[in-house]
C-alpha positions in Angstrom: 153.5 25.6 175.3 151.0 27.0 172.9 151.8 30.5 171.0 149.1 32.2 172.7 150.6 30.9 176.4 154.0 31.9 175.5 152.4 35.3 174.7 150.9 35.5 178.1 153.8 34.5 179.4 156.0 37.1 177.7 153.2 39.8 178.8 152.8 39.0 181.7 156.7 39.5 182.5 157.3 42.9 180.6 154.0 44.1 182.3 155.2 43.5 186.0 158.4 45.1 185.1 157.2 47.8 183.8 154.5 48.6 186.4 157.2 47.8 189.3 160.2 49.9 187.8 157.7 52.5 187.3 156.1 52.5 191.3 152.8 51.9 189.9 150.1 50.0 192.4 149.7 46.3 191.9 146.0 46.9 191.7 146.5 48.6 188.8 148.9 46.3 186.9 146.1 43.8 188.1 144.3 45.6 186.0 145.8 45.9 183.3 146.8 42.4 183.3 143.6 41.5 183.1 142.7 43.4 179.8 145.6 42.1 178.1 144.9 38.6 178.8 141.6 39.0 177.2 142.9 40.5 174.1 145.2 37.9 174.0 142.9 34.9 174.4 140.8 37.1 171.9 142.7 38.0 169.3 146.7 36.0 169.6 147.7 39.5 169.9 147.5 42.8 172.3 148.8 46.5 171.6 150.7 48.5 173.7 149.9 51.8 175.7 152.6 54.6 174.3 153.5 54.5 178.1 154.5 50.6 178.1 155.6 51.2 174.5 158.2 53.9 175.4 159.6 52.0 178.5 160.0 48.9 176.5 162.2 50.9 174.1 164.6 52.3 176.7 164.7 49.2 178.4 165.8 47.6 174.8 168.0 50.2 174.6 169.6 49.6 178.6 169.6 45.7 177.7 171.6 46.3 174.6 175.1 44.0 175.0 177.1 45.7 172.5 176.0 49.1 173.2 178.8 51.3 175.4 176.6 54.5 174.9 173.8 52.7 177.6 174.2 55.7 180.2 171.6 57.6 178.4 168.9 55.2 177.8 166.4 57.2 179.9 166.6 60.2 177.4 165.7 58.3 174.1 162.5 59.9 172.5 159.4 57.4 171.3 157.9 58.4 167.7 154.9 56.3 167.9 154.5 55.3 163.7 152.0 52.2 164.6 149.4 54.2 162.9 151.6 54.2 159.5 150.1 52.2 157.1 151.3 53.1 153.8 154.6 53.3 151.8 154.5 57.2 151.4 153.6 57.7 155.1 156.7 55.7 156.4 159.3 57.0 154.0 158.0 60.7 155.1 158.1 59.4 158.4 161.6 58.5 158.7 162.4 61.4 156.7 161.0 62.7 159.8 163.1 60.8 162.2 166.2 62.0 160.3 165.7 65.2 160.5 164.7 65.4 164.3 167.3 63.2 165.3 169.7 65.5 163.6 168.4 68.4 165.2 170.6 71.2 163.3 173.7 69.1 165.2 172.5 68.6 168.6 171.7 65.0 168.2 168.8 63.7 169.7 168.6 59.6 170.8 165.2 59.0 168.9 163.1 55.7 167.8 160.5 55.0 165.5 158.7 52.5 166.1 156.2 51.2 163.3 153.3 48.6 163.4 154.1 45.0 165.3 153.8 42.2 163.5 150.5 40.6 164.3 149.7 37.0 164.4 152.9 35.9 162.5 152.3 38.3 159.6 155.1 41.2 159.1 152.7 44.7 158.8 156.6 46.6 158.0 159.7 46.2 157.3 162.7 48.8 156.3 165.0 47.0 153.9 168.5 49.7 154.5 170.6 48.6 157.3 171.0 52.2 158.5 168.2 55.2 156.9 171.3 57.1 156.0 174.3 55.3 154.3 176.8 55.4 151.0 176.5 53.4 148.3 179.0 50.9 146.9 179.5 50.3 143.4 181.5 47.0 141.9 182.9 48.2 138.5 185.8 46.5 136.5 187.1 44.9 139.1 186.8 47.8 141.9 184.8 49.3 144.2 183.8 52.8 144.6 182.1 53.9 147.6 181.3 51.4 150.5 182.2 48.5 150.2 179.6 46.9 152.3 176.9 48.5 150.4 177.5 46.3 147.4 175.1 44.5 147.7 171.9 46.7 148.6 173.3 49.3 146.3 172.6 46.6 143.1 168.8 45.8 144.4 168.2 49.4 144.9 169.5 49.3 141.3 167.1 46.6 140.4 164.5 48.3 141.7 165.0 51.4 139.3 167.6 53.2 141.5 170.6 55.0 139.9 173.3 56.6 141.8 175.8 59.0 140.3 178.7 56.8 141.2 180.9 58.8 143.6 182.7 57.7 147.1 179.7 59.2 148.8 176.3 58.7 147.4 173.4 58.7 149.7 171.4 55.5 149.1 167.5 55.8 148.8 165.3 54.5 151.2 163.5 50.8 151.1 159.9 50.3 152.8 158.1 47.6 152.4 154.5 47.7 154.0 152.4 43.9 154.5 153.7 41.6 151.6 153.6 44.0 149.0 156.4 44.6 146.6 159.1 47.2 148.1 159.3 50.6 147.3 162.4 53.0 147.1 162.3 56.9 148.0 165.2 59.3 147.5 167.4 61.0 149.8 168.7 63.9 148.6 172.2 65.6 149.7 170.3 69.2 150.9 168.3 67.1 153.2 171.1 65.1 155.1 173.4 66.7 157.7 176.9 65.4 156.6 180.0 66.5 157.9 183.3 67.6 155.6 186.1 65.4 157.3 189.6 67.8 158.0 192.6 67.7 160.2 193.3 70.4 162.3 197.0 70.3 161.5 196.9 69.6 157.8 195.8 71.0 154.6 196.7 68.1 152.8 194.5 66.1 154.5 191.9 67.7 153.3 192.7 66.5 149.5 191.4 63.2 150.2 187.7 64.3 149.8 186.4 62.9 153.1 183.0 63.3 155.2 180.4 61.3 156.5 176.8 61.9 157.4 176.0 63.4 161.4 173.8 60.4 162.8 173.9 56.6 162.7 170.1 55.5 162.6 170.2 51.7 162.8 167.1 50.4 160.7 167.6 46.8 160.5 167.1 45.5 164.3 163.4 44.1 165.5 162.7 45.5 169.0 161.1 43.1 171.3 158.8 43.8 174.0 156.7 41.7 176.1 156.1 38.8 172.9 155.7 41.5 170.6 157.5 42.2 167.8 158.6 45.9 165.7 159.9 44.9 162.6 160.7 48.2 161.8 162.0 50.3 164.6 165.1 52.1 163.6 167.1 53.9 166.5 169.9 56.3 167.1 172.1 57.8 169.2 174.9 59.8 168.5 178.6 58.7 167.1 181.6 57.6 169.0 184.4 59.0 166.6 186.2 55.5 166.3 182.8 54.3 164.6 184.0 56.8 161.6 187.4 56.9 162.5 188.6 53.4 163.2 186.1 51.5 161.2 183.9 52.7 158.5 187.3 55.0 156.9 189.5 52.9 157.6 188.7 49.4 157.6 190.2 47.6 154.8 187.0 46.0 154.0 185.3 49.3 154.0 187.1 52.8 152.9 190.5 51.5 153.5 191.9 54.7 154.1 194.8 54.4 156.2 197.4 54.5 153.6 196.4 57.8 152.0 195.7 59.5 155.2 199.8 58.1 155.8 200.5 59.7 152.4 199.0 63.1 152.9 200.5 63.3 156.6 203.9 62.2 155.4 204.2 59.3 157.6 206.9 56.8 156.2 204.6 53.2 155.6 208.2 51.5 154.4 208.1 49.0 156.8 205.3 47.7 159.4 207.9 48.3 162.8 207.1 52.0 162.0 204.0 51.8 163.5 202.7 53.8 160.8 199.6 52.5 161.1 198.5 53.4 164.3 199.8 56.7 163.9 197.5 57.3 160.9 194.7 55.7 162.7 194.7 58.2 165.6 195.7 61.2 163.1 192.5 60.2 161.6 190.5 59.6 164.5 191.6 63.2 165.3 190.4 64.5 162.2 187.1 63.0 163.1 186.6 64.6 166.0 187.7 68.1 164.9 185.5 68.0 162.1 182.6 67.1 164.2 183.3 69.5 166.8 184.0 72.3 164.2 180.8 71.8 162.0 178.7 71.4 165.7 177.3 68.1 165.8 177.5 65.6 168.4 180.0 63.4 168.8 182.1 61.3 171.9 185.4 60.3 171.9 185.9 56.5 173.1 187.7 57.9 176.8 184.5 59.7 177.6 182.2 57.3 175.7 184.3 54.4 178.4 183.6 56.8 181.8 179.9 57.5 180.8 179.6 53.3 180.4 181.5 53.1 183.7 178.4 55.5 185.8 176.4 53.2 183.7 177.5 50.5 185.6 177.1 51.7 188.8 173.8 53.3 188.1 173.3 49.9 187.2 174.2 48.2 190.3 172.4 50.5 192.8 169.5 50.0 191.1 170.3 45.9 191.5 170.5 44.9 187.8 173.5 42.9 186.3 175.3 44.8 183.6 175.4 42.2 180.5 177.3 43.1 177.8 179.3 41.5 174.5 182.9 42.7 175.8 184.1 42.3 171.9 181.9 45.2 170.9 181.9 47.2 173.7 185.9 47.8 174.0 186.7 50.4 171.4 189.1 49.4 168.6 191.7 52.1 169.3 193.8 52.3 172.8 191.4 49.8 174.3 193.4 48.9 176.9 193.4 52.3 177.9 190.1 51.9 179.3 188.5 50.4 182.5 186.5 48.1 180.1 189.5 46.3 178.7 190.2 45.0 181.9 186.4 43.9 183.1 184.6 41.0 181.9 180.3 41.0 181.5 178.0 38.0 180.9 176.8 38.1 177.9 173.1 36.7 178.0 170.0 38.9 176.2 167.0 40.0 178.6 164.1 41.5 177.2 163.1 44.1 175.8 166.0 44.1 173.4 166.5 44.5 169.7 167.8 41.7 167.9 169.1 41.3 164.4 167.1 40.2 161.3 168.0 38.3 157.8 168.8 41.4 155.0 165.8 40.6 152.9 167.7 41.4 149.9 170.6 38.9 150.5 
């Protein structure tokens, strides 16, 4: 099968989806059909209607395997950014995404989607793994900040960067338009929404300097839809606390927190049988939440985040679609168990639209 037949192919499929999910006449997906065939056998290549476009990226967003959050995949927002063409625009673009998915707190699920790539040639492409994220710095033998930031916070470096080396330094953003060279633009502290992380119970927790920033904004996916691909479409929802609380704090990989958050609670660590560990895990997790709650921003706990992914399902099923899903990612790491999806088991094969993941250009 050629390239161009495999594109008519792919077409043809998302197109017939769309216009049947969306009780459209055939006579006018006939239609349509039609046109995009021609630009196809024209060009190697067709655009999408915003319509089609902001379908496809729900549907990527439904069709996501490792996504437990899926029950809202009807209310994500389409920022059409095909139109983008230079370095400037897209940084103040996704400044723009930032600031509207944050919405003073009351997150907003929100995508950006930039120009396609277009007969094998990449138009755009966002080099940070998430828009917002913490630096990592390796220095006599240690790390400050993140730890998986190492390695983008030394080509940010290379590209001119400097950071002020604390735990919590907000990396710049890297755009990178056609095949021209990339391009770094600041993020300043007075434009991000973070949040200070406390404990409700505890002043001393509040020594150990914690916060994170209000919305995860994934930047390093291409979104697929009908044989064409976004390079750069970064997406967001809102957390589930065990994201912060469970993995990016306290991952021993990543913040590594645990023991100091044992320390400040006075919880005995002497010996493993103490279970110390969990119990600073869901002290923290707890701290999380309260923070989030107390400084207004969204935010889902992994009980509620499980029930909303169980009317998922069954949303699902009456509408006659098979629920796929990666059952590693979508139980959450603390008190799995606890939860219906524990005890379920999904196929875990990709449909289309989706997003998949790319190389890291910088690695």
């Amino acid at each position: 099968m050629t390239n161009i037949e495999a594109l008519k192919q792919d077409a043809y499929a998302f197109l017939e989806q769309y216009y049947r999910e969306t009780d459209q006449p055939s006579e006018v997906f006939q239609a349509r059909w039609e046109n995009v065939e021609q630009e196809i056998e024209a060009s190697g290549h067709y655009e999408h209607t915003f319509e089609e476009l902001s379908f496809g990226a729900k549907v990527s967003w439904r069709n996501s395997n490792r996504c437990i959050g899926r029950f809202f995949w009807k209310s994500l927002q389409v920022i059409d950014c095909r139109d983008v063409c230079t370095e400037e625009q897209t940084a103040e673009a996704l400044r723009h995404h930032i600031h509207y998915a944050e919405n003073g707190g009351k997150i907003i699920p929100a995508i950006s989607v930039f120009p396609s790539v277009k007969n094998g040639q990449e138009r755009m492409r966002i080099w940070n793994y998430q828009l917002i994220r913490y630096a990592g710095y390796e220095r006599d033998g240690e790390i400050i900040g993140d730890p998986q930031s190492v390695a983008f916070t030394k080509y940010c470096e290379s590209l001119g960067w400097k950071g002020a080396e604390t735990s919590f330094d907000l990396l710049p953003l890297v755009v990178q338009v056609n095949e021209g060279a990339p391009r770094w633009f600041p993020l300043r502290a007075e434009e991000i929404l973070e949040v200070p992380v406390t404990h409700p119970d505890s002043d001393a927790f509040s020594t150990l300097g914690l916060k994170w920033y209000a919305v995860p904004i994934v930047s390093d996916m291409k979104m697929e839809i009908g044989g064409i691909t976004y390079t750069a479409a970064p997406f967001n929802g809102w957390y589930m606390e065990t994201e912060i609380g469970a993995r990016n704090l306290a991952d021993p990989d990543r913040y590594d927190m645990l023991p100091r958050v044992a320390d400040a609670l006075g919880i005995d660590r002497a010996y493993a049988g103490s279970l110390w560990k969990d119990r600073a895990l869901v002290e923290l997790n707890r701290a999380v939440l309260h923070s989030y709650k107390k400084a207004g921003v969204s935010m889902v706990d992994h009980h509620t985040a499980a029930s909303q992914f169980s009317r998922f399902e069954q949303q699902e099923q009456k509408a006659g679609r098979e629920v796929t899903g990666d059952w590693t990612w979508l139980i959450p790491p603390v008190s799995p168990a606890a939860t219906h999806i524990f005890h379920s088991s999904y196929r875990n094969i990709m449909h289309t639209p989706n997003f998949f993941y790319q190389q890291h250009p910088y690695k």
